[in-house]
C-alpha atoms as one frame of an Amber mdcrd trajectory, in Angstrom:
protein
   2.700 -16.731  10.535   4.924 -18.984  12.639   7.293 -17.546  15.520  10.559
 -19.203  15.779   9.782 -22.627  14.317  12.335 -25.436  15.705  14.597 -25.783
  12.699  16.561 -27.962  15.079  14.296 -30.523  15.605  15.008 -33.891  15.065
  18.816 -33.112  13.909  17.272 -30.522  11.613  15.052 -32.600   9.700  12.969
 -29.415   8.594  16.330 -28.356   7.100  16.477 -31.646   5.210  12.862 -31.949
   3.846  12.865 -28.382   2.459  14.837 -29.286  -0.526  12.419 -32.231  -0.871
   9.574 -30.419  -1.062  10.673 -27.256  -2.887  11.714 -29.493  -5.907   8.455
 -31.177  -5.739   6.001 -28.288  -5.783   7.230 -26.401  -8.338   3.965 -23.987
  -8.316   5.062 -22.754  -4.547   4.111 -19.355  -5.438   4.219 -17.425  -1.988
   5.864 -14.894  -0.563   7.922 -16.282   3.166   9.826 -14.200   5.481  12.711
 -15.172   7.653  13.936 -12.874  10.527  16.332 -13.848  13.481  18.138 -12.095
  16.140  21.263 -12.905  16.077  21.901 -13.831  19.391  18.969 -16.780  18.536
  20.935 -20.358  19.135  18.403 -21.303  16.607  20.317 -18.793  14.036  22.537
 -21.260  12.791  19.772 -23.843  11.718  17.258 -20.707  10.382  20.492 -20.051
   7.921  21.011 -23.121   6.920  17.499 -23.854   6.024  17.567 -20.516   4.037
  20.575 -21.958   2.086  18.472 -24.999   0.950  15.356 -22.756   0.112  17.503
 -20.515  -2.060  19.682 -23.408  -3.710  15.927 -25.240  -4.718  13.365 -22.503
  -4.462  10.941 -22.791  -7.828  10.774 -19.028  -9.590   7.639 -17.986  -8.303
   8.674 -18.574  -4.462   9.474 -14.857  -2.749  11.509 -14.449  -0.368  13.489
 -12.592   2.763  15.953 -13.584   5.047  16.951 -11.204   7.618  19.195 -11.502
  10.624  18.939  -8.586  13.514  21.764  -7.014  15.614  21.697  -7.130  19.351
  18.540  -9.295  19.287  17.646 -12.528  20.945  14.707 -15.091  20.717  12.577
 -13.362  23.028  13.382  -9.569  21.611  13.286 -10.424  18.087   9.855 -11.097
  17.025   8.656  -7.941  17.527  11.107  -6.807  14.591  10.068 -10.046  13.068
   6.516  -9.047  12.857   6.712  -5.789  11.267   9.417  -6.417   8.135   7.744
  -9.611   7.421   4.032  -7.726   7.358   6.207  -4.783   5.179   7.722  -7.518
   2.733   4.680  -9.786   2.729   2.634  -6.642   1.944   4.772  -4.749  -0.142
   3.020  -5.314  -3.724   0.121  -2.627  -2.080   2.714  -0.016  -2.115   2.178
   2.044  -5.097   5.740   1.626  -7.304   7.991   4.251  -7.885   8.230   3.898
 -11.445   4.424   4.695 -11.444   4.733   7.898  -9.408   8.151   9.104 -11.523
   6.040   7.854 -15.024   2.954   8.541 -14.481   0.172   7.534 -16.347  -3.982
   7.119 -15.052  -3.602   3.880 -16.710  -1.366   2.600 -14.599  -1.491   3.833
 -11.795  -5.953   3.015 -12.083  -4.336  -0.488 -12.900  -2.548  -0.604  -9.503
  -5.551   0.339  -7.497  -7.939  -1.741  -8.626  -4.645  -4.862  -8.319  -4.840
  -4.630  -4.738  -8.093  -4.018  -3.944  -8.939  -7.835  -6.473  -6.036  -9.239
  -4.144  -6.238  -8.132  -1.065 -10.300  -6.723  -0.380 -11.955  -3.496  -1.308
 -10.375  -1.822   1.766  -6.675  -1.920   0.397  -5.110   1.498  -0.597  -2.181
   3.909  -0.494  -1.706   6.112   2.831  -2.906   9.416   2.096   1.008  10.405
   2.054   0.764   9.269  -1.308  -2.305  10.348  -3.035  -1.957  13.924  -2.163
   1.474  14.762  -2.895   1.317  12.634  -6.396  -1.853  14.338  -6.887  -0.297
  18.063  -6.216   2.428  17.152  -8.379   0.415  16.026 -11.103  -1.258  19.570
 -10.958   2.504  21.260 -11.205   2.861  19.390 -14.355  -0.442  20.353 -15.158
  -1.642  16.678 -15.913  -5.367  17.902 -14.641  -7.007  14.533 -15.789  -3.858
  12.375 -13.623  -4.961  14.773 -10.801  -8.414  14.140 -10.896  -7.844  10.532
 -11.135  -5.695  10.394  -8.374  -7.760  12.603  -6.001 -10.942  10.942  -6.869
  -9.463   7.616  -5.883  -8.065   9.030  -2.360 -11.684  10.760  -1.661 -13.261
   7.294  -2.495 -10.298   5.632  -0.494 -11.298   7.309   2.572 -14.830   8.147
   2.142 -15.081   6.746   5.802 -13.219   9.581   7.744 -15.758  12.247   6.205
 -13.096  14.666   5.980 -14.139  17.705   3.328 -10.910  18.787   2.318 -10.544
  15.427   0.190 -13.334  16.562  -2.198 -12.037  20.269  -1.671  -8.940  19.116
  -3.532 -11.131  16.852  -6.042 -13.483  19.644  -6.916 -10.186  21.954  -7.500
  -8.824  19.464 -10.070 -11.787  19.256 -11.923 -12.600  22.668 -12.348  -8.858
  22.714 -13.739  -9.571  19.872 -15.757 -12.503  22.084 -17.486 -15.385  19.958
 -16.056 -17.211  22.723 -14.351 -20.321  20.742 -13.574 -18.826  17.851 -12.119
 -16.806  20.236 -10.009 -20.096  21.724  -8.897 -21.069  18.390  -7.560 -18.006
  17.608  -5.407 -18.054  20.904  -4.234 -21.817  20.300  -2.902 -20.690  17.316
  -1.118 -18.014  18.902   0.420 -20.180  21.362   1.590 -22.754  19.111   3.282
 -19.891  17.075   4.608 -18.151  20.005   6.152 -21.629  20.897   7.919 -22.248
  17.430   9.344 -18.697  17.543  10.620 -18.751  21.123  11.311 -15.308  21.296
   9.712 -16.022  24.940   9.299 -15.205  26.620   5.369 -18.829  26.691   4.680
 -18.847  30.746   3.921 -16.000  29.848   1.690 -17.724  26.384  -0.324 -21.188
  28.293  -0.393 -19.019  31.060  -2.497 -17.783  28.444  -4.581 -21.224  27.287
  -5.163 -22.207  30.258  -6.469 -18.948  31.135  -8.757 -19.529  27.893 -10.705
 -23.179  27.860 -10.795 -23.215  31.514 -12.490 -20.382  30.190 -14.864 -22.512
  27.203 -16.029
């Protein structure tokens, strides 16, 4: 990540070899970020070297330019650093057209997308996977809410919280897989004693329901 590169430099020679380069390298598949206050003297050669990039730029080249009211070159990269991280970054969002369609295909699809690009530590905020997954449940797609919910208990396995395979177990036992249930249930229940989240009365009762069903 570069701040405020000199796009001035040598009577804007960085504006001139752009073009150059762009039309030679026709596999430049990245994804660059351009922000500016707009009280930046170096505004003027930043937009200008955004009009060659978008005159030459090969198909596979992604790209934002963004200028910021009220901001100068000292007040401007913070801005700068958080919408380029958001736009560089925003493939990990899970799409909307997968939350308003869904299917466990795609949306398993997604997942397992970002976590080959980006490391096995890339996921959704929990923001997402619960409400999709309680929504899925409305619309009684059981398997889609077992999918989902196992993926968010996996996703944050880490924080130990019992609640995520509270809501897992729930799914499954509406998804008719009693046993399995049984299982999350029982790690939910050690979980919450390790933590001492409390609701072990309540899980041990649970237990015992689906253990007498099965």
């Amino acid at each position: 990540m570069l701040w405020a590169p000199a796009f001035w430099w040598n009577k804007e020679e960085p504006v001139r070899e752009v073009k150059s380069f762009l039309s030679t390298t026709p596999k430049f598949d990245k994804k660059i970020y351009f922000g500016v206050g707009k009280e930046d003297g170096n505004r003027h050669a930043l937009k200008r070297f955004v009009e060659e990039i978008k005159a030459a730029a090969p198909g596979q080249l992604v790209w934002k330019h963004e200028e910021f009211d009220d901001e100068g070159h000292m007040s401007a990269p913070l801005l700068n650093n958080y919408f380029a991280l958001k736009f560089i970054f925003s493939d990990m969002k899970l799409p909307q057209e997968i939350k308003d369609n869904f299917t466990s295909k795609k949306f398993l699809e997604h997942e397992a997308g970002i976590m080959k690009k980006y490391g096995s530590a890339a996921r959704q905020p929990q923001e997402i996977y619960v409400p999709l997954a309680m929504e899925l449940i409305k619309q009684k797609d059981y398997a889609g809410a077992v999918n989902v919910f196992r993926r968010n208990a996996e996703a944050y396995k880490m924080n130990k919280y019992p609640q995520n395979y509270v809501w897992l177990a729930e799914a499954l036992e509406k998804n008719k897989e009693p046993a399995e249930a049984l299982k999350v249930y029982k790690q939910a229940y050690e979980l919450s004693k390790e933590t001492g989240y409390g609701e072990l009365d309540k899980l041990a009762k649970k237990i015992a329901e689906l253990k007498a069903k099965l």
